[in-house]
C-alpha positions as CSV (number, residue, x, y, z in Angstrom):
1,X,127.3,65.6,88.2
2,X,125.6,63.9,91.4
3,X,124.9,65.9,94.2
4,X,125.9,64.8,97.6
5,X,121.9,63.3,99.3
6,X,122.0,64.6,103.3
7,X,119.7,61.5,103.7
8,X,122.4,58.7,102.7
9,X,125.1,60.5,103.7
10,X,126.6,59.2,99.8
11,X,126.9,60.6,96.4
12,X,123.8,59.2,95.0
13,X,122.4,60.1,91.4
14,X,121.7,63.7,90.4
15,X,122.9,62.5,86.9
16,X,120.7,59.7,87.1
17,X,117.7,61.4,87.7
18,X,119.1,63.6,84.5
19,X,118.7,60.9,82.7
20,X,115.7,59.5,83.6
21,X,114.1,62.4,82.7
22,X,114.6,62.4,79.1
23,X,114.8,58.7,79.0
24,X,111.6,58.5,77.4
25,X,111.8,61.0,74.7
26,X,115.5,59.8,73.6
27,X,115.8,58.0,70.1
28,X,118.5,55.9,69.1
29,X,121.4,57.6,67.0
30,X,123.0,56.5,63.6
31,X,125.4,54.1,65.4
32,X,125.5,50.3,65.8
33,X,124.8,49.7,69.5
34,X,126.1,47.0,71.2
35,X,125.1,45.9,75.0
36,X,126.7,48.4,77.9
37,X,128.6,45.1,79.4
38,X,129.9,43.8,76.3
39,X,132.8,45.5,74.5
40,X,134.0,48.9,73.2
41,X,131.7,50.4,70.4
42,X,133.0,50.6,66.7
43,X,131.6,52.6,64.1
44,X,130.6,56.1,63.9
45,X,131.5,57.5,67.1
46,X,129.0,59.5,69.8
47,X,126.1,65.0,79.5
48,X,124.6,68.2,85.0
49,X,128.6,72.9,85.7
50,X,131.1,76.5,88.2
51,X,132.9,77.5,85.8
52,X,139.4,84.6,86.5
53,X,145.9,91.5,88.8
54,X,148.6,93.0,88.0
55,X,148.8,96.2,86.4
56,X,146.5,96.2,83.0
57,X,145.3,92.2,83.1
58,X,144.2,90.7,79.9
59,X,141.4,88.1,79.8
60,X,139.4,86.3,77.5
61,X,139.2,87.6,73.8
62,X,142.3,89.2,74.9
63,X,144.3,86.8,75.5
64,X,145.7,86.3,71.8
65,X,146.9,89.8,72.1
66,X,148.8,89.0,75.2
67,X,151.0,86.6,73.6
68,X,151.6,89.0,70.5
69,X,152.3,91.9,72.5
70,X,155.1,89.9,74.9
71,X,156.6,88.9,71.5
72,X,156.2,92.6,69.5
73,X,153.9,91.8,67.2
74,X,150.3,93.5,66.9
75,X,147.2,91.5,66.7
76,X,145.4,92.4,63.6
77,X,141.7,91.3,62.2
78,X,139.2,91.4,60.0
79,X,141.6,91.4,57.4
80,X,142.0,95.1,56.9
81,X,144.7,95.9,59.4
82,X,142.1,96.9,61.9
83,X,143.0,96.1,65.4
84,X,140.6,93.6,66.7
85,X,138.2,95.1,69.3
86,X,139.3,91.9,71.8
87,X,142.6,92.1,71.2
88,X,143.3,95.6,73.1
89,X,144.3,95.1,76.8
90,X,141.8,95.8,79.4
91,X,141.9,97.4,82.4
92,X,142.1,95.9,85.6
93,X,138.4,94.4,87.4
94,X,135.5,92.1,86.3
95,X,135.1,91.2,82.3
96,X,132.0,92.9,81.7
97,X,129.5,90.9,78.9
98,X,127.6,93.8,77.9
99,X,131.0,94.9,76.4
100,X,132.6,91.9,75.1
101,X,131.6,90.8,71.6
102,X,131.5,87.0,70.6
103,X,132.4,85.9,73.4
104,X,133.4,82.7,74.7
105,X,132.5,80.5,77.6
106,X,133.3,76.8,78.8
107,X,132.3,74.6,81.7
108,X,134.5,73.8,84.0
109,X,135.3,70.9,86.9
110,X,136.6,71.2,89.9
111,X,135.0,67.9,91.1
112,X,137.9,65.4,90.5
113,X,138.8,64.7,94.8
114,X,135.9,62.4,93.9
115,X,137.6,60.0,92.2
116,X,141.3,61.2,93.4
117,X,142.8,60.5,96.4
118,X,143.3,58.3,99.3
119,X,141.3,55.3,99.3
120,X,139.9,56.1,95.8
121,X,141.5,54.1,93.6
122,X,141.2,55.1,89.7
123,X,139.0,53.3,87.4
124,X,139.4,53.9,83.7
125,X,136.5,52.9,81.1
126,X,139.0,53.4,78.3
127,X,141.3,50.9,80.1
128,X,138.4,48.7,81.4
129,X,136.9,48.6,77.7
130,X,140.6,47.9,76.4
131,X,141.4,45.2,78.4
132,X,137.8,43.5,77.5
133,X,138.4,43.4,73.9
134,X,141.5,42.3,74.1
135,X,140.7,39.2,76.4
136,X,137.4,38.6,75.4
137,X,136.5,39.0,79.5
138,X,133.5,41.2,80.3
139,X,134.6,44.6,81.9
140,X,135.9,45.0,85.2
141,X,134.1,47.8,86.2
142,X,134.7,49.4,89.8
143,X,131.7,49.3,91.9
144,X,128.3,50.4,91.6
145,X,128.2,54.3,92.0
146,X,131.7,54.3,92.2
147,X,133.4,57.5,90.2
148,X,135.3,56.5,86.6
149,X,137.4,58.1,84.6
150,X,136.2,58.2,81.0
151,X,139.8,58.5,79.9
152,X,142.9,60.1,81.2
153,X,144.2,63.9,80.2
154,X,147.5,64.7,79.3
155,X,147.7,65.5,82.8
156,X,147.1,62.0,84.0
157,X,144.5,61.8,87.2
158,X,144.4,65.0,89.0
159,X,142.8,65.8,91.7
160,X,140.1,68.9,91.6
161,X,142.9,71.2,93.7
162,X,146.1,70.7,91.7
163,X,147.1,74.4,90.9
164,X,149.6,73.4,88.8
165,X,146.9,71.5,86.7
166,X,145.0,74.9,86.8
167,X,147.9,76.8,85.7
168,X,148.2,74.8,83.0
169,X,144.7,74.8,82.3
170,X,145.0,78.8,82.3
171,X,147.8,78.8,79.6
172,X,145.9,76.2,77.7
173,X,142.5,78.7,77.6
174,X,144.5,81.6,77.1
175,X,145.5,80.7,74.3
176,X,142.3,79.2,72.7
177,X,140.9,83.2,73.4
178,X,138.2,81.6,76.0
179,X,136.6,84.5,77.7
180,X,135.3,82.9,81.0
181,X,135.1,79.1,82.7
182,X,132.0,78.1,84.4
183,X,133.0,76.7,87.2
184,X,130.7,73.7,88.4
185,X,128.7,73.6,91.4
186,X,125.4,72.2,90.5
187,X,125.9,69.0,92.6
188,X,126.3,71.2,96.0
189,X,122.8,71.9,97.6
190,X,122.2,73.4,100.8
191,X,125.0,75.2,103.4
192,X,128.3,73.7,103.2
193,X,129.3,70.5,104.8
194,X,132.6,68.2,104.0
195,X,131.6,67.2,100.8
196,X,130.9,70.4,99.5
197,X,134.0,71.7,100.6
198,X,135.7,69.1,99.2
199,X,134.5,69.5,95.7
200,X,133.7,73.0,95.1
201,X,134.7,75.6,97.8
202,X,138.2,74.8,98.4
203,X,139.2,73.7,94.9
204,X,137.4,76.9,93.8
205,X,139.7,79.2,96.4
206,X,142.7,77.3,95.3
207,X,141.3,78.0,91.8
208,X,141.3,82.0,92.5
209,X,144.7,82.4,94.0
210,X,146.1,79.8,91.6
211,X,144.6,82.4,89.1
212,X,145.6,85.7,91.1
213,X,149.3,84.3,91.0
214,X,149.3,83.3,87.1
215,X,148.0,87.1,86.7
216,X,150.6,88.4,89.1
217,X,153.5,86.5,87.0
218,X,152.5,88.7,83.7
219,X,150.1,85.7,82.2
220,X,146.8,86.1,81.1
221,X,144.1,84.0,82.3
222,X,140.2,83.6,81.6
223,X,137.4,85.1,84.4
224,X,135.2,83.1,86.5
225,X,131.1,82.8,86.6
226,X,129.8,80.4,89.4
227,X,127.0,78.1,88.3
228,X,125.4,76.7,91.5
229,X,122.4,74.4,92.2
230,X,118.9,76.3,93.1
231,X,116.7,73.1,93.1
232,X,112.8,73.7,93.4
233,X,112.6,71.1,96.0
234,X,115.5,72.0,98.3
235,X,114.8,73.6,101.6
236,X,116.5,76.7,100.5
237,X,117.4,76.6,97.1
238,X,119.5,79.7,97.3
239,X,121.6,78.6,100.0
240,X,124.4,77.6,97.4
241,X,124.1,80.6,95.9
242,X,124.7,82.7,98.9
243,X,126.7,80.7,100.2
244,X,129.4,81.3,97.1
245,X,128.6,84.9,97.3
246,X,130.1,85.1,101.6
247,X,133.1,82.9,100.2
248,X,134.1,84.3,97.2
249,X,132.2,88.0,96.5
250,X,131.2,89.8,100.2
251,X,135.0,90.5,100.4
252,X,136.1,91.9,97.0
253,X,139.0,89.9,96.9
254,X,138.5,88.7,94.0
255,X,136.4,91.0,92.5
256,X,138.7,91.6,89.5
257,X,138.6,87.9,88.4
258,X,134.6,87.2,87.8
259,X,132.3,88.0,85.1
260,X,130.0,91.2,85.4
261,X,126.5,91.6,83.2
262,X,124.1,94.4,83.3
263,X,126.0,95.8,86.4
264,X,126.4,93.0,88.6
265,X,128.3,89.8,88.8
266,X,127.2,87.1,86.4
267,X,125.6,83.9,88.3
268,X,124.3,80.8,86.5
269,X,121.6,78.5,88.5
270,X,119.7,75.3,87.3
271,X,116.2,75.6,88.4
272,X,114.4,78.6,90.2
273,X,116.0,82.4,90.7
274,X,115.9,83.6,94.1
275,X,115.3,87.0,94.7
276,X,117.8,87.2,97.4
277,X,120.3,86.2,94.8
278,X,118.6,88.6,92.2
279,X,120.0,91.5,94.8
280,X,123.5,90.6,94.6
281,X,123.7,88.9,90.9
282,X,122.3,88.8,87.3
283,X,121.1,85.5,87.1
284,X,120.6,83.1,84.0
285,X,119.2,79.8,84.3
286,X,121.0,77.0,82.5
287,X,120.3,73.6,82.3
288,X,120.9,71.3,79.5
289,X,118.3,69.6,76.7
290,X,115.1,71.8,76.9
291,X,112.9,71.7,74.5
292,X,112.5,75.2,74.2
293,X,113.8,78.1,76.5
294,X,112.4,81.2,78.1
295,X,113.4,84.6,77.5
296,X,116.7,84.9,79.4
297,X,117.1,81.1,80.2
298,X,120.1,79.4,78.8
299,X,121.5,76.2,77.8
300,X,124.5,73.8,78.5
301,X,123.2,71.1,76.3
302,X,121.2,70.7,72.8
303,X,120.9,68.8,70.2
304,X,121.8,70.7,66.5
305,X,120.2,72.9,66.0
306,X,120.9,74.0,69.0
307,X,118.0,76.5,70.8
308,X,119.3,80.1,70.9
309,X,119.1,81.4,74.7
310,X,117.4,85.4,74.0
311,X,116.9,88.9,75.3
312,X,114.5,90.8,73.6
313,X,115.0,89.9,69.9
314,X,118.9,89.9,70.7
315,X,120.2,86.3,70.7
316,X,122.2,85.8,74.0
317,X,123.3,82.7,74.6
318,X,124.3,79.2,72.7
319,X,125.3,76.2,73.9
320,X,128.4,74.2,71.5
321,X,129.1,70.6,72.7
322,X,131.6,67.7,71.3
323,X,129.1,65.0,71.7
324,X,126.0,64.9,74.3
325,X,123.7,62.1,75.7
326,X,119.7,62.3,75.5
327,X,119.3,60.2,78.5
328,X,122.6,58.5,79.1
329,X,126.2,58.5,77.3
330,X,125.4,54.6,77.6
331,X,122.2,54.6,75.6
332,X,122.2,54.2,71.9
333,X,120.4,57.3,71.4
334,X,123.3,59.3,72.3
335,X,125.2,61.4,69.4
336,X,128.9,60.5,69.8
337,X,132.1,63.0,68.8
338,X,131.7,61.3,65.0
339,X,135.6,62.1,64.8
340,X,134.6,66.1,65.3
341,X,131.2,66.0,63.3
342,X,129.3,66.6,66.2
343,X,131.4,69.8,67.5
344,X,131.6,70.8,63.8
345,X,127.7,71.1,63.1
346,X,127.3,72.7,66.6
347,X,129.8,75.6,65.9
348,X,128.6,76.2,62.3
349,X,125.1,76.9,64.0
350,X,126.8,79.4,67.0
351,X,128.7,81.0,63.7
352,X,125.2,81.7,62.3
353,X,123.4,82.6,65.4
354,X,126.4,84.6,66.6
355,X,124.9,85.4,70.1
356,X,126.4,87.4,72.9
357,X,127.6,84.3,74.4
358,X,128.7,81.0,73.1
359,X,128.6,78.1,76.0
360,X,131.3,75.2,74.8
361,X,130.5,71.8,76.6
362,X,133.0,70.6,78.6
363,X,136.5,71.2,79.7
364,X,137.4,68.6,82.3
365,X,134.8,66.5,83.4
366,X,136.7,63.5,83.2
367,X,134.4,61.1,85.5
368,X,131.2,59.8,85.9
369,X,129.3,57.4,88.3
370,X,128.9,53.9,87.4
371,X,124.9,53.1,87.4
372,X,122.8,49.9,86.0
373,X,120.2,49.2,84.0
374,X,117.9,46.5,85.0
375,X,119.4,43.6,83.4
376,X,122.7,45.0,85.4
377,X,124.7,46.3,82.4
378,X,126.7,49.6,82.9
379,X,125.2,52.7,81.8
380,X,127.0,56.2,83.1
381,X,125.1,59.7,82.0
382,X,128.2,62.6,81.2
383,X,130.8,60.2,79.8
384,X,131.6,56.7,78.6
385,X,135.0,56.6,76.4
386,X,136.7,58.8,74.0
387,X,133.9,59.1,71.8
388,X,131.2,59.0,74.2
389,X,132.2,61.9,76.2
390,X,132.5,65.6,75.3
391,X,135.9,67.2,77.2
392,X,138.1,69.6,74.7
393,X,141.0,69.2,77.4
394,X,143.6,67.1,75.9
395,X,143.8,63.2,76.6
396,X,146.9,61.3,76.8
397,X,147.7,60.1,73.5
398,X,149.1,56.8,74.5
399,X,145.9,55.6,76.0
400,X,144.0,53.2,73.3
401,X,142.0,54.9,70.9
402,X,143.8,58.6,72.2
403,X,142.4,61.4,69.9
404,X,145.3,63.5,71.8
405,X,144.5,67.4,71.1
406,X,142.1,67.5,68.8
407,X,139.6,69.2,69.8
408,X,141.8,71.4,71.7
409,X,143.1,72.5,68.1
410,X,140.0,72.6,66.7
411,X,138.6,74.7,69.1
412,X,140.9,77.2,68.7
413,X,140.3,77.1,65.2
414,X,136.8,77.9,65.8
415,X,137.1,80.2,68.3
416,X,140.3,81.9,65.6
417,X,137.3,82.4,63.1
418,X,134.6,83.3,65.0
419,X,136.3,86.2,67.4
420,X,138.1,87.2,63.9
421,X,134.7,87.5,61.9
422,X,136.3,85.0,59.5
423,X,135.0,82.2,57.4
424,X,134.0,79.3,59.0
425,X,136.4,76.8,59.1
426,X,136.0,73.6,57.0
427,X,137.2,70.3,57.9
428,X,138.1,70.0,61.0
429,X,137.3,66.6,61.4
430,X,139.0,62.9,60.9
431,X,138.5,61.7,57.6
């Protein structure tokens, strides 16, 4: 994530500066490092987020139901015949939290026209690193700063306002029983320019009538929370913030596809909470790696155990992540996917927390800036290769090193268990 800088007039590092700031703290992981530059790693495998009518619309921890009412068949749980509470159709409007149990969030991108499009040609670590260890070469990176793809989805490259991509992406979380996506606009600070609306206000429109028509078609789809930038140091950090609420709320058009909580609509922010926001939204801070969190304050990121985001002595919120960096995905402090280890650990600590929320830790991020180190070697903060790097959306599973759906399965495995009050699910990981 790396905001747009109204000095430069370039994408310069909001990541970075991520990174920098638990640089210092980070300390290596059980894995055999070798030099950014050099070649892919071997061994044991290893980051700033906006992430929803026709007639009675399922969402969410509905969404199994959907599929086994089209077909006849009624969703059962628990194991006594009992109908499971999330599996009974809602009504038309907002998913409303305070009466939704278990449920289930994930980030979500809608930042790909960075690295997508005209004049942007793609650069692919997974490629770049294959390439180097099968010539010996060192790796043709793309240029400093320039936007990589960690890997490739099943999708290929899209661009952040496909709406077929999103449709499929809709089926995809439907199915997995994902209440909400949090769509990400951390990166956007300020009013909106061309580079905002470039990667978060028109991809997010296309987004909500991509999703109004999937609902209008009969298919269910997940809601929508925003989760926009309210940086101490900008001069207005709620400018994002209100700015999302004239585009997308002050209308009510599509007031039936977002997340409510305690009576208004759900908005995530990184840093402070405005009160002009306060007026129009319930707000929850999220941010990723803190030490500890405030009442109320929630995260994206953490390290197992994870810390439990709480109201009251109610835990809220979790975060559950596939593999996270401590400074960057580069550094060899960074816990990697371990072949599902990581995501494993994480969800068996959200299955004993069992909070009002569960946060999973990423979707579709896909790309990352290029940065260096002082002795020039490539480091990049969110995502490196298929281990270093934490999306659940399918890859392509003829790219080098593929591990295909995966975690898509898995996830749904978890998420299976944990909506049904089941066991939790043992080994789901490569042997």
């Amino acid at each position: 994530m790396t905001p747009h800088s109204p000095k430069k007039g370039i994408l310069m590092p909001h990541d970075e500066q991520f990174a920098s700031e638990h640089a210092e703290t980070a300390e290596p992981a059980d894995r055999a490092a070798t030099p950014t530059g050099g070649a892919r790693r071997r061994g044991p495998s290893r980051r700033g987020v906006l992430g929803a009518a026709a007639g009675a619309v399922l969402g969410g921890g509905a969404l199994a139901a959907a599929a086994a009412n089209a077909s006849g068949s009624e969703a059962t749980a628990r194991g006594n015949g009992e109908p499971l509470q999330d599996a009974r159709p809602r009504a038309a409007g907002p998913l409303d939290l305070d009466n939704t149990p278990d449920a289930v969030g994930i980030c979500y991108s809608v930042w790909h026209n960075l690295a997508v499009g005209p004049g942007r040609p793609i650069h692919d670590n997974t490629e770049i690193l294959h390439a180097a260890n099968s010539t010996g070469q060192p790796p043709q990176w793309g240029p400093l700063h320039a936007f990589h793809h960690w890997g490739r989805s099943e999708r290929g490259y899209y661009r952040g306002d496909d709406a077929g991509v999103m449709r499929h992406h809709f089926r995809q979380l439907a199915e997995a029983r994902i209440d909400f996506i949090a769509i990400d606009a951390t990166n956007i600070n300020g009013q909106p320019d061309a580079g905002s609306e470039d990667i978060y206000y028109q991809p997010t429109r296309v987004l909500l009538e991509a999703m109004r028509a999937h609902r209008d078609s009969g298919e269910a789809t997940p809601f929508v929370v925003p989760w926009v930038s309210t940086r101490a140091d900008a001069a207005d950090p709620a400018a994002s913030g209100l700015a999302t609420y004239d585009r997308f709320y002050a209308s009510g058009q599509w007031q039936d596809l977002f997340v409510q909580y305690r009576g208004k609509p759900l908005l995530l922010t990184t840093d402070t909470l405005p009160g002009v926001l306060a007026e129009r939204f319930t707000l929850r801070k999220m941010w990723g790696l803190q030490q500890q969190l405030a009442e109320h304050e929630w995260s994206f990121l953490q390290e197992y155990p994870q810390n439990v985001g709480m109201d009251g002595g109610v835990a809220e919120q979790v975060a559950v992540c596939a593999a996270l960096q401590k400074s960057y995905m580069t550094d060899p402090s960074a816990i990697a996917r371990r072949g599902g280890r990581t995501l494993q650990e994480q969800w068996r600590h959200a299955f004993s927390v069992r909070p009002r929320v569960t946060m999973l830790t990423w979707w579709n991020e896909w790309i990352a800036q290029r940065f260096e180190d002082e002795q020039g070697n490539a480091r990049f903060v969110d995502a490196y290769d298929a281990s270093l790097s934490r999306d659940i959306e399918p890859m392509d599973p003829s790219q080098p090193g593929s591990h295909g759906d995966l975690y898509y399965r898995w996830t749904q495995q978890y998420i299976a268990a944990y909506k049904d009050h089941q066991p939790f699910p043992e080994g789901l990981v490569q042997a």
